[in-house]
N, C-alpha and C positions, 0 to 999 in steps of 0.2 A: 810546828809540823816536823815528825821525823823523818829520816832520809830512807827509810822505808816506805813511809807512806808516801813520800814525794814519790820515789819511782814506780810505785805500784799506777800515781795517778797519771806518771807520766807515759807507762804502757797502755795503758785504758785511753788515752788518746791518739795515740799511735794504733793502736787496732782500730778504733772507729775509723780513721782515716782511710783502713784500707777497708774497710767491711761496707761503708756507704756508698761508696762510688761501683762495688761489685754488686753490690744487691739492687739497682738501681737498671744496671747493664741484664740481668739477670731475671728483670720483671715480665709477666707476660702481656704483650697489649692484649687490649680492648677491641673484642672482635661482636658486631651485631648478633641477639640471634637470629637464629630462621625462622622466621615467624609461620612460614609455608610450610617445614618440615614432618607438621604430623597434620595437617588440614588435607580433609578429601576432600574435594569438589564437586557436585554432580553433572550429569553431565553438560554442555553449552556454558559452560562457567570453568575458570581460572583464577587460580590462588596469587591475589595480588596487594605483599607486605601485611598478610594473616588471612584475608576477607576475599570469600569469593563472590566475582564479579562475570557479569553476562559476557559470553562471547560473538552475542550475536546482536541486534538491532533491527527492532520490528520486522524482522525475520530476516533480516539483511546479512550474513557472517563477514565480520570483521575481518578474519585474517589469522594467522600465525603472530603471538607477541602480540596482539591489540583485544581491545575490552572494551565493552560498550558501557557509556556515563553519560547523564541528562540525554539520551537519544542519539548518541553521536559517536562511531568508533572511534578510540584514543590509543596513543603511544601509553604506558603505565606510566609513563614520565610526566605528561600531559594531564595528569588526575587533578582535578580542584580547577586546573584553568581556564578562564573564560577570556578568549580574544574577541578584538572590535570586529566592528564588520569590514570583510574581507580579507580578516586574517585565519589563518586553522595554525593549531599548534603541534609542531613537529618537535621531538627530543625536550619539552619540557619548555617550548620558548614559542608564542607568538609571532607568525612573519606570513607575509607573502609568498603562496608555492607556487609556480607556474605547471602547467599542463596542456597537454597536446602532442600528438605522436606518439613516443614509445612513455610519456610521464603522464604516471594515471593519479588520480586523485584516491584516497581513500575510499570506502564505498558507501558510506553515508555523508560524502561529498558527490557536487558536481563540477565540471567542467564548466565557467561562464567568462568570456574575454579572455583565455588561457590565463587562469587564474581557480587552484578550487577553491571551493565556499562548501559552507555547510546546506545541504540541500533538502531546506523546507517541504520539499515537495512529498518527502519518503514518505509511502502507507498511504498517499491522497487520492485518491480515484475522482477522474473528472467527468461531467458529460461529455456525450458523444460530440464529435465537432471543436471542444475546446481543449486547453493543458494545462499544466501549470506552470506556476508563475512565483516569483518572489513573494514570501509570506505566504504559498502554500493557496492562493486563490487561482480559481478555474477562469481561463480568457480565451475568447476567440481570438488566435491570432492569425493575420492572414499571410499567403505567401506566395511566392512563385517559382520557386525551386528551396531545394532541401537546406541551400546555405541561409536562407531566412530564417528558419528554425533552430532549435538546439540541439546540442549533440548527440541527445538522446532521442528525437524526433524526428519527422522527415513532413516534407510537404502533401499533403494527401490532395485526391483527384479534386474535391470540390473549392478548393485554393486556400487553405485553412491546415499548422499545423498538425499533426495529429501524433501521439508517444508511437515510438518503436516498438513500445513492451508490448504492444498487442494490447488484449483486454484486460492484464494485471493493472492497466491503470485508466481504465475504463467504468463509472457506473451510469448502469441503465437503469431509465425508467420503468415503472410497472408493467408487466406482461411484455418485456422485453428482454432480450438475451445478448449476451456477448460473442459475435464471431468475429474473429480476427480483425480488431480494435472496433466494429457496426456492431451497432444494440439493433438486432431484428427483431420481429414477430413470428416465431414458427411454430406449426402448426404441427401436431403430432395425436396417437392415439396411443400409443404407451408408453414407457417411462425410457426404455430403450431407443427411443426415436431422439432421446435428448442427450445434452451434455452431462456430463461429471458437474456434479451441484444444483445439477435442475429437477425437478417433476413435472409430470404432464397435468393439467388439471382444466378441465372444462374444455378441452379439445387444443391447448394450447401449452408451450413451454414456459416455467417458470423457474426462479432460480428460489433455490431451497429456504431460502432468510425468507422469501417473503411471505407477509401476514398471510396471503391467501393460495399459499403453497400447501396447508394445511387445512383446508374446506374443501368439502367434495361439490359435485355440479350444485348450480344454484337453479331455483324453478323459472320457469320459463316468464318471461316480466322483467327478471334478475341479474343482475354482476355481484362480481366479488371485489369490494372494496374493505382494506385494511382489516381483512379478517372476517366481512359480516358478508353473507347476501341481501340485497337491496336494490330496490330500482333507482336506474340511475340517467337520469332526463339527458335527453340529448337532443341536437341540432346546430342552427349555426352558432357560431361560437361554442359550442360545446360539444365536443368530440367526443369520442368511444377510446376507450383504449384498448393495443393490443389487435387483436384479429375479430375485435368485436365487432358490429353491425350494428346503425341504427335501424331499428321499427318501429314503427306507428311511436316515435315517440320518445321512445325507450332506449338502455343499451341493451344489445341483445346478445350471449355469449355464443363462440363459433360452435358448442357445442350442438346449440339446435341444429345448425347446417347439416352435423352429422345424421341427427333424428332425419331430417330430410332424406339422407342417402346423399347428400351431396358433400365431397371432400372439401373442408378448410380452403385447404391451399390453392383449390380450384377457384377461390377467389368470388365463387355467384353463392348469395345466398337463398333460400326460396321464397321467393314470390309473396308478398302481405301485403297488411295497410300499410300506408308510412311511404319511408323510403329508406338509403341506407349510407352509406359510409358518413358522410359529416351531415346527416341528419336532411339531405335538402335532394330533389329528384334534378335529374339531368344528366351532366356526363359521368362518366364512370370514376372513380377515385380510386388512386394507385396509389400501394403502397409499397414496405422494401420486398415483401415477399409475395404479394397477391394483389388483386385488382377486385373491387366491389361494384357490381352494374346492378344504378337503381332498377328495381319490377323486374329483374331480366328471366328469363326463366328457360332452365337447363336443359 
């Protein structure tokens, strides 16, 4: 090797020396993209790590920073995980939250033993008299002042809790209505006489879902069940429904009353064979809005 060459090799190591360690110091990290950056979302929805996701929950809204996943508002940290029972996940980790006073629970939690849980109950409307209950089942529970019940309930007059929410978690039987958490029977003659989501139909308030919100009066014989007019046998053990009247037999709709001249809610209906409210003659039978007296006549 000549001593040219030798120093040529021995500068060529000498530079690398210094050129490795600067180019090294000189590199740029590794920074994520934004995967959100060019994602529009519509509206009720947020752009979360590319994907938009609901911000609301069976109609419940979540919050500022939270997103709804399998049913249930989440921290975005919180995505994918599934805690045991009586835990909810806060910042991406399973535990125990406590609640009560100023520490509320997220909103598709509830408050139970100050503790929130995820709460079964959301979307579930119960009958009149009962609530719910873990896994989302309807029970009559009884009570005697408001600390028997849950936080979101109160004791009602007949000793049975009953939801706060009013009628949002409330369903009524057929030819009944929701007022202020009571499934009544009210009687009406146009459409104005009822609530928001109702129709009047056969001399009576009905709420818009049901099959025979959509039939006009039925012939006189007749009721309106699941859509059809039909005669529908009555007496004991088998009731009328709604502000119906048994006759000679039959249910008979409040509507005749009116053919009578006689008001629904007046409670008498005219005079026939038969007899009338649960199908059997004697005393008069009271219901949440009106009173039916067998043969009585106006």
């Amino acid at each position: 090797m000549s001593l040219g060459t030798s120093r040529w090799g021995l500068l060529l190591v000498a530079l690398g020396a210094l050129v490795m360690p600067g180019g090294c110091e000189q590199s740029t990290p590794l920074v994520p993209p934004e995967l959100c950056a060019s994602v529009v979302c519509p509206d009720s929805q947020a752009c979360v790590e590319g994907r938009c996701l609901a911000t609301t929950c069976q109609g419940v809204a979540c919050g500022a920073g939270r997103v709804c996943e399998r049913g249930a508002c989440v921290d975005p940290s919180c995505l994918g995980t599934s805690c045991t029972a009586g835990e909810v996940c806060r910042e991406g980790t399973c535990r125990r939250v406590s609640c009560g006073g100023t520490a509320t629970c997220f909103p598709t939690e509830r408050c139970v033993g100050s503790e929130c849980v995820r709460d079964g109950c959301l979307g579930v409307a119960c009958p009149q008299g009962t609530v719910c209950r873990s896994g989302g089942q309807c029970r009559s529970v009884a009570c005697s002042a408001d600390f028997a019940c849950a936080s979101d309930e109160r004791c009602g007059p007949e000793g049975r809790c009953v939801s706060s929410a009013g009628c949002a978690a409330v369903s009524c039987p057929a030819q009944r209505v929701c007022r202020e958490g009571a499934c009544l029977a009210l009687s009406c003659t146009t459409g104005e006489q009822c609530g928001p989501g109702e129709v009047c139909r056969a001399g009576g308030c009905l709420s818009a879902t049901e099959a025979c919100a959509a039939v006009g009066p039925c012939a006189s014989g007749q009721v309106c069940r699941a859509g059809v007019c039909q005669a529908v046998v009555c007496g004991a053990g088998k009731p009328c429904q709604g502000l119906e009247g048994c006759r000679a037999g039959v249910c008979e709709g409040p509507v005749r009353a009116e053919l009578g001249n006689l008001v629904p809610a007046g409670g008498v209906l005219p005079p026939g064979p038969g007899s009338v409210g649960m199908g059997l003659g004697g005393t008069p039978a009271r219901g949440p809005t009106h009173t039916l007296y067998p043969g009585a006549t106006p």
